[in-house]
N, C-alpha and C positions, 0 to 999 in steps of 0.2 A: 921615614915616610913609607917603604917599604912594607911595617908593620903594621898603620895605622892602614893602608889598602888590604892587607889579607884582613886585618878584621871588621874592616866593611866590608872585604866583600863575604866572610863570614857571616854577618849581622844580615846583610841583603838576603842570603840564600836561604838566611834560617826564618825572617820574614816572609818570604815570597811561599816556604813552604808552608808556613802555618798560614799564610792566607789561603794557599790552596786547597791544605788540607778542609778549611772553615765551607769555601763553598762547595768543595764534594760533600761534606758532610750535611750542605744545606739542599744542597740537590738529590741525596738521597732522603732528606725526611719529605721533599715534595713530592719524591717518587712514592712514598710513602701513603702521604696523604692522597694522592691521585688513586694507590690502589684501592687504601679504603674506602673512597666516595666509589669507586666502580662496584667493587662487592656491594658496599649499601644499596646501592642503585640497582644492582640484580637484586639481589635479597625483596628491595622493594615491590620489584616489578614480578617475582615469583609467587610474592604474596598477593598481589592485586591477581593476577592469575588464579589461584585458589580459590580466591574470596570469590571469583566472578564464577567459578566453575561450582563453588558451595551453594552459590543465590540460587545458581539453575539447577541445580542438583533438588533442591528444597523447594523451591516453587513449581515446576512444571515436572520431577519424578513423581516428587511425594503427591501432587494435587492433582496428576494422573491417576496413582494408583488408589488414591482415597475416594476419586467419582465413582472410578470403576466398582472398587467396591461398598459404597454404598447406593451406586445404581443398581447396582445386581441384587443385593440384599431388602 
């Protein structure tokens, strides 16, 4: 009887760790995923930045400088 207790509770300990291991392991691929949607998310919002700063860079530099000078000319 003795025996048949050390090896549950062998069998217990060795379940309990590969369970634990399984949800750290599952917790780091969420950590995972959470970093990549934040990166995308900046990434995203860097480029909407640009693009807003390219529209106005193109419409009111360039069509500035193109009145000017084809009013003067």
């Amino acid at each position: 009887m003795k025996l048949f207790s050390r090896i549950s509770h062998q069998w217990n300990h060795t379940v309990c760790t590969f369970v634990s291991g399984c949800f750290s392991a599952f917790f780091f691929f969420l950590k995972f995923i959470y970093f990549v949607e934040c990166i995308s998310s900046l990434f995203f919002f860097i480029a909407e930045q640009y693009f807003i700063i390219w529209i106005y860079h193109n419409l009111f530099m360039h069509s500035h400088v193109d009145g000017l000078i084809s009013s003067s000319g």
